[in-house]
Structure formats: structure tokens, C-alpha cells
C-alpha positions in Angstrom: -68.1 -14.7 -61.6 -67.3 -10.9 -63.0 -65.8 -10.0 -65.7 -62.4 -9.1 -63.6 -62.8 -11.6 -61.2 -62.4 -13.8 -64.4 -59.5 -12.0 -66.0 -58.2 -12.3 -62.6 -58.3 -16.2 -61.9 -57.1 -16.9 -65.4 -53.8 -15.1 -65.2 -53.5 -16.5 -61.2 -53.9 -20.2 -62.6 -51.6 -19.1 -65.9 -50.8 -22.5 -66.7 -53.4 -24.9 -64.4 -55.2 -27.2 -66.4 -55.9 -29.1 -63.1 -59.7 -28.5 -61.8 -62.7 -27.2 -63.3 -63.6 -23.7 -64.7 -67.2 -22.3 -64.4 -68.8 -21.3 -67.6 -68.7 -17.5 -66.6 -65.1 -17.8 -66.2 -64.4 -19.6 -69.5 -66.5 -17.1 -71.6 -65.9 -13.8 -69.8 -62.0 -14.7 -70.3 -62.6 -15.5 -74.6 -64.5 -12.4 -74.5 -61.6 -10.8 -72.7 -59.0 -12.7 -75.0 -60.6 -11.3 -78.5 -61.1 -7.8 -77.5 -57.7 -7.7 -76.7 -56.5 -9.2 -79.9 -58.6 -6.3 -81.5 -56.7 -3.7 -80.0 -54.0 -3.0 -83.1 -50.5 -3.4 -82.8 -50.8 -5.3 -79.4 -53.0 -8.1 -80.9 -50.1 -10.4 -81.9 -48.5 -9.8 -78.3 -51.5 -10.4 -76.4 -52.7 -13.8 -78.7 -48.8 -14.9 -77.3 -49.2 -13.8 -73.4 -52.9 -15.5 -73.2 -52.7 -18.6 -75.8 -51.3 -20.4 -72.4 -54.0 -19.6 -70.2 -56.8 -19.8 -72.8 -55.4 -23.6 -73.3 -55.5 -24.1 -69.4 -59.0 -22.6 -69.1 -60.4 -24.4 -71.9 -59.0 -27.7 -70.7 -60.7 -26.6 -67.0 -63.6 -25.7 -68.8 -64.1 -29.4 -70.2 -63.2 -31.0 -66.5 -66.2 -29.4 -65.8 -68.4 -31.2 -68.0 -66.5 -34.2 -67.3 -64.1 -34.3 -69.9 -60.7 -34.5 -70.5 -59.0 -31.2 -71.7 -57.0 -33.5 -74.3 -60.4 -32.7 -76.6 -59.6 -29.2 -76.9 -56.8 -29.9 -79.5 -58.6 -32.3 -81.9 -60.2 -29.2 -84.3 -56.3 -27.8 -84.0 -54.6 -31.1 -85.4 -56.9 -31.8 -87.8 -57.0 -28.2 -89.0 -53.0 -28.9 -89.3 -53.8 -32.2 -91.6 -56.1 -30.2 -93.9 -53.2 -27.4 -94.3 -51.0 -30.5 -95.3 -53.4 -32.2 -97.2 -54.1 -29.0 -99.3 -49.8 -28.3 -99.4 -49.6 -31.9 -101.2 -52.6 -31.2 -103.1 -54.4 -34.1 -102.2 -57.9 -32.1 -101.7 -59.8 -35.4 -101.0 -58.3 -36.0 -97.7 -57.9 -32.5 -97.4 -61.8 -32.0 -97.2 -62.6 -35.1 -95.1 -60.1 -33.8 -92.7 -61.8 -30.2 -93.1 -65.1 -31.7 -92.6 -63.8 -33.7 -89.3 -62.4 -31.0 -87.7 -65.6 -28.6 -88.3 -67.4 -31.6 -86.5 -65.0 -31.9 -83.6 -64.7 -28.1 -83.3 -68.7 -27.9 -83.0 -68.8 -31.1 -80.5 -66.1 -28.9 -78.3 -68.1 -25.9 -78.4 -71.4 -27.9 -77.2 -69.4 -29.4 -74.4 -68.1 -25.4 -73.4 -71.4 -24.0 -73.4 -73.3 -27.0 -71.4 -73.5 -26.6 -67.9 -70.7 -28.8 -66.1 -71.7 -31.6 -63.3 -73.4 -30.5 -60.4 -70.8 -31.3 -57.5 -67.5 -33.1 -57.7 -66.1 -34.9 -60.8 -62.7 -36.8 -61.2 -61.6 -33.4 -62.0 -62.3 -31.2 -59.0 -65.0 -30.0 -56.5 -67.4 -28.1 -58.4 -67.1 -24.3 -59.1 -69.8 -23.0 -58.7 -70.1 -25.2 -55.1 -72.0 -27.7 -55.9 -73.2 -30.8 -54.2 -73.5 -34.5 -55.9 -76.8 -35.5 -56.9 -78.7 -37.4 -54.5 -78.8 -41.4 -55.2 -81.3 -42.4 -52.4 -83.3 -43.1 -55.2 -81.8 -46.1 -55.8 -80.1 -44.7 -59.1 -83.1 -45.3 -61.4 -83.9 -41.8 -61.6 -87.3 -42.0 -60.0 -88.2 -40.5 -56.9 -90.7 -41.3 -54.6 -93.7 -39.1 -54.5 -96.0 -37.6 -51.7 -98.9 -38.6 -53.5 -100.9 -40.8 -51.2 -101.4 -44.2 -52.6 -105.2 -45.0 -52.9 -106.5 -48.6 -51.9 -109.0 -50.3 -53.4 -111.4 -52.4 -51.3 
């Protein structure tokens, strides 16, 4: 997917956080996203017209991998409980609650920069067209091989 072609689908699915997003459509659209908010005087105005569909593409973006969009918002919450924590001055909980949502922030980011499941998840048919792995290995994850098997008389 292209830089506009993602710019494109993200406004078109403004507020869809059914399906899955491809990984070039998730970064080419936070690339998109922070150059915009660069741009001075507009960069408040623009972080209010695309905070909707960054949420909607990041929640796609995890469907991809599998998971559920709901993840996207842990690092925000706890950022919130740190602010509190910090406002009452109770700096203990403050830090474990800084130190969580670092964690959770870096687990979301792993999970946006892995590649999603190849073919279709309970979220969607995959984008990039996909097909499911083949099981007619009997699901251990071995093949067979072409390797003749050698007998010994």
C-alpha cells in the first residue's frame, strides 16, 4: 500500500475499527499523522480531525495480529493514573503506574510492528490476501519430506 493509497483508506474507514489494517497502512498513516501535526498552527487542528481514525487504524492494526483493539488504550489509562498519582503526590504508585504503562506501551508497539496472521482471523480476511496456513500436517508443525526413506536389510 502507498503512501496516499493509505491516507486514502484511513479517512474512507474514518471511524472502522471493524477488520484488519496492513502494516503499510498503519505506519504510512502515523507517518502521515506526525508530519501533519508538525505543520504550525494547524497541528492542534489536525491531532483533533485524525485522533479518530488513528484510534480506528490502530485498533485494525492489532486485528491483524490477532488482537483486540481494546489494547491500544492500556499505555493511555495508565498514563492518566500516573498524572493522578503524581496530582495527589503519591509518587510510589505514581512510578509503578509509570513503569506499567512504559511496559504496555512497548508490548503494543511489538504487536504494531509484527506481521499480522497470514489469512483470516476472527477479525477479518486478511489484507494483504492471504490464505490460512495449511493443517494437512496434522497440526504438529512437521511436514513430510521428499527425502526417500532408506531400508535396511
Amino acid at each position: 500500500m502507498t503512501f496516499s493509497d493509505s491516507i486514502q483508506t484511513c479517512f474512507k474507514k474514518y471511524a472502522t475499527f471493524q477488520g484488519r489494517a496492513s502494516r503499510s497502512e498503519y505506519w504510512w498513516w502515523v507517518l502521515f499523522v506526525f508530519v501533519a501535526g508538525l505543520i504550525p498552527m494547524l497541528g492542534m487542528i489536525v491531532s483533533l480531525a485524525t485522533l479518530i481514525p488513528y484510534l480506528a487504524v490502530t485498533a485494525r492494526r492489532l486485528h491483524d495480529g490477532g488482537r483486540s483493539g481494546w489494547w491500544q488504550i492500556g499505555p493511555i489509562s495508565l498514563g492518566i493514573v500516573t498524572t493522578v498519582m503524581i496530582g495527589l503526590d503519591a509518587f510510589i504508585l505514581a512510578y509503578a503506574a509509570g513503569i506499567a504503562a512504559f511496559a504496555v506501551a512497548i508490548l503494543t508497539l511489538v504487536w504494531l510492528i509484527r506481521v499480522g496472521t497470514s489469512g483470516p482471523n476472527e477479525f477479518g480476511d486478511d489484507p494483504l490476501g492471504g490464505v490460512a496456513p495449511d493443517d494437512s500436517d496434522g497440526g504438529d508443525g512437521y511436514t513430510s519430506t521428499r527425502i526417500p526413506t532408506v531400508r535396511r536389510d
